[in-house]
N, C-alpha and C positions, 0 to 999 in steps of 0.2 A: 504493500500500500504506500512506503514511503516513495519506492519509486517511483508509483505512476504521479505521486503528489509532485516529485522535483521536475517530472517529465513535462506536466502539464503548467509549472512555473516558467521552466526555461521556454515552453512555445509563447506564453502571455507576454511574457519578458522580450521577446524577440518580435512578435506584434506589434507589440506600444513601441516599441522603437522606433520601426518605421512609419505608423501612422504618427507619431509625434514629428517626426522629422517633415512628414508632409504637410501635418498643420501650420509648424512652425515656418514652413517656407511659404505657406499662403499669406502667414499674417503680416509677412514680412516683404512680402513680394511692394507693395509702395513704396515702404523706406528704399526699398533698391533702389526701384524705377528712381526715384527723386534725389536720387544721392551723385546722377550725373555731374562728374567735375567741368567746369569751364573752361579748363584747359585743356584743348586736345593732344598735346602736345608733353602734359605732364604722367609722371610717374602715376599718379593717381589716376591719371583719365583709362590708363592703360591696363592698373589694378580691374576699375570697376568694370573695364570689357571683358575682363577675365571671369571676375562674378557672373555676369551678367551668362555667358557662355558655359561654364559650369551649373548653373544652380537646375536642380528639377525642371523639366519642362514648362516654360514661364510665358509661353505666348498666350495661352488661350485666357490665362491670369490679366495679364496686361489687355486683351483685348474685350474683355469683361472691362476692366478700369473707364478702357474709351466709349463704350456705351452707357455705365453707367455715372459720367462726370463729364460734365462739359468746362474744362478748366485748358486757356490754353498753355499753363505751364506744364498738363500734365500732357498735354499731347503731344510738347516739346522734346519732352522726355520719354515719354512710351514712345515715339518712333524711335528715335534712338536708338534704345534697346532690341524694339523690334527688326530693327537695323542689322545689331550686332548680332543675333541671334537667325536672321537669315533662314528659319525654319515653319515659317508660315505655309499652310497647309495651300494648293492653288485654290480651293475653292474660298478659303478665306481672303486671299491677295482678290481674287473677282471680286467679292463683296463690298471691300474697304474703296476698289476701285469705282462702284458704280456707284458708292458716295461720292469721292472726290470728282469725278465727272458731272455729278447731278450739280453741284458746288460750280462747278467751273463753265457747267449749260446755260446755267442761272443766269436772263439778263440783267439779276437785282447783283451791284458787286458784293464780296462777299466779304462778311464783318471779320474783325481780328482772327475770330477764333475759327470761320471757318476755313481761311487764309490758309491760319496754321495749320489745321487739320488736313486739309487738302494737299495741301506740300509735302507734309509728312506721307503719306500715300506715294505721291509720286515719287517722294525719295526711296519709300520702298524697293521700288524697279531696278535700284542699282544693283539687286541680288538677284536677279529673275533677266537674264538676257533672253530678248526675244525680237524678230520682227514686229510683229503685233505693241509690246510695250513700248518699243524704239518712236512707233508711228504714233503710239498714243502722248508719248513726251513733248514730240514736237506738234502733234494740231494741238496744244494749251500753250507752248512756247510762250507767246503773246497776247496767251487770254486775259482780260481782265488788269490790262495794263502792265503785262507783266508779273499778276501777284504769286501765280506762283516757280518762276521763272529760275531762280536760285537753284533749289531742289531739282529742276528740273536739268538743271547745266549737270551740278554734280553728277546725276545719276546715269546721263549721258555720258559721263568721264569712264563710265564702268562697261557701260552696253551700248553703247553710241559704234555705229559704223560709218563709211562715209559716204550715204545719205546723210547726215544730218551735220554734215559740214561744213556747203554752204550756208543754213540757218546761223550756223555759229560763225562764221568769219562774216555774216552780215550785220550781227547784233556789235562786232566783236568794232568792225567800219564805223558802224552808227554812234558808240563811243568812244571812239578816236577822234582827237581834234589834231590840231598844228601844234600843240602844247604838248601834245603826246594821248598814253590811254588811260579812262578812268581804273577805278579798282575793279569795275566788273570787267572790264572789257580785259585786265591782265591776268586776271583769276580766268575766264573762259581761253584764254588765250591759253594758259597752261594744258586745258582741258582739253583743246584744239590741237596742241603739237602732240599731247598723248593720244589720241583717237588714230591720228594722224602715221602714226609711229607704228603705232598696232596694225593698223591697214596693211601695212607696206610689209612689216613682217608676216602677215596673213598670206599676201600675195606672196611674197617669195616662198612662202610651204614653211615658216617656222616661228607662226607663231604661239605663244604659249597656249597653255589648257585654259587656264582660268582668264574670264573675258576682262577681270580688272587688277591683272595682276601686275601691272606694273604702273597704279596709281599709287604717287608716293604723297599726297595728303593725309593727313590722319585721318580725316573726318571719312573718306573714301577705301584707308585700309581696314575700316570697322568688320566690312566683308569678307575678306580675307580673311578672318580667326573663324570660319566655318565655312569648311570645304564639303561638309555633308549635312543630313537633314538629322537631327537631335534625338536620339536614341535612349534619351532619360527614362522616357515616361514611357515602353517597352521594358525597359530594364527591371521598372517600378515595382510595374506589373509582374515581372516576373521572381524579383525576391519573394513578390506575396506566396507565390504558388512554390518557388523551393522553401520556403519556411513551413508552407501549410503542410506539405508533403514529409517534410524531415519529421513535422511533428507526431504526422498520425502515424512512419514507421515508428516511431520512438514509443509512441502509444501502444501499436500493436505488439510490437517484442516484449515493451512491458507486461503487457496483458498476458502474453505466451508464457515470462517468466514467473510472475505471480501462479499465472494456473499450475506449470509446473509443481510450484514451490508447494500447493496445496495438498496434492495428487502425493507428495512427499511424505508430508504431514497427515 
């Protein structure tokens, strides 16, 4: 009897473990999200990409957050993440996109947050190369004034081919003067010689696998810390079921050894 009592401790013990660990990463999954440092470029920014990539399966958590808060700090930051984490399901990237779309159809322009909301989306796409997203970047290019234009340069820096290089050496014209180019126009310009770079490796037969692996902005090697789709929440799943398994052999040999031990007696 004492057996089956240690047997049936050590399984409870080994449960609460992992259901704690899973609570505790829910309840904590905001302080993440919001703990984004402002410097891309610092030791910490680089820390909390690493969190952010490690912890439990964190997308479906975060994209709970964006439906349930309309805050645009928090959508600054959940893209972000969702960013660095690169493991958005397609059927989820569809969705978030025919937000941003419905956002950007809109002839009313769009307030702060859906701005931001909308851009985060499109920045999205710098993890999803496609024809299809490529086309999608550029008919918004100049929607709406430009609003969400930024996001959109960047994520072309990742998936952008050369269709979308005229657009960019026109924007690139438009703020150029005799004085020289503003900030955007030398930021897309960076974005320009690297698209630019990849083509021509493409065309000679060598160039690399990954479509933005030779952006060296920080904010554009977010992508790069996940070369595959996040195998946490598979894994999760499956301690459940070698713990449940270990437990009922452990149960059953005890069973076997008790009856023995009676059979004795």
């Amino acid at each position: 009897m004492k057996l089956l009592l240690i047997i049936i401790s050590i399984y409870s013990f080994l449960l609460a473990n992992i259901s704690y660990a899973e609570e505790h990463s829910d309840l904590d999954i905001k302080k993440l999200v919001y703990s984004t440092p402002d410097d891309e470029s610092s030791e910490e920014y680089y820390s909390w990409v690493e969190k952010i990539k490690t912890a439990r399966s964190i997308s479906q958590d975060i994209l709970k957050l964006l439906k349930n808060e309309e805050n645009w700090e928090l959508f600054y930051h959940s893209f972000s993440a969702l960013r660095v984490r690169g493991d958005l399901a397609l059927r989820d990237l569809e969705k978030l996109l025919d937000e941003a779309i419905s956002i950007a159809d809109s002839p009313k322009a769009p307030t702060m947050s859906e701005k931001i909301y909308a851009s985060g989306i499109f920045s999205l796409l710098e993890g999803y190369p496609s024809e299809t997203n490529e086309e999608i970047l550029l008919k918004y290019f100049d929607c709406h004034d430009g609003s969400f234009r930024t996001s959109i340069i960047n994520a072309l820096g990742s998936i952008g081919t050369e269709k979308c290089l005229p657009k960019l050496k026109q924007f690139i014209d438009a703020h150029t003067t005799e004085h020289g180019a503003d900030t955007h126009a030398n930021l897309t310009s960076v974005i320009y010689e690297k698209i630019e770079q990849r083509e021509q490796r493409k065309n000679r037969g060598d160039a690399r696998k990954t479509p933005n692996s030779d952006i060296t902005t920080p904010r554009q090697q977010e992508t790069n810390y996940v070369s595959q789709k996040d195998e946490t929440e598979s894994s999760t799943a499956q301690s459940k079921f070698i713990v449940l398994a270990m437990a009922l052999v452990l149960i059953f040999v005890g069973y076997k050894f008790l009856a023995k031990s009676r059979k004795r007696q």
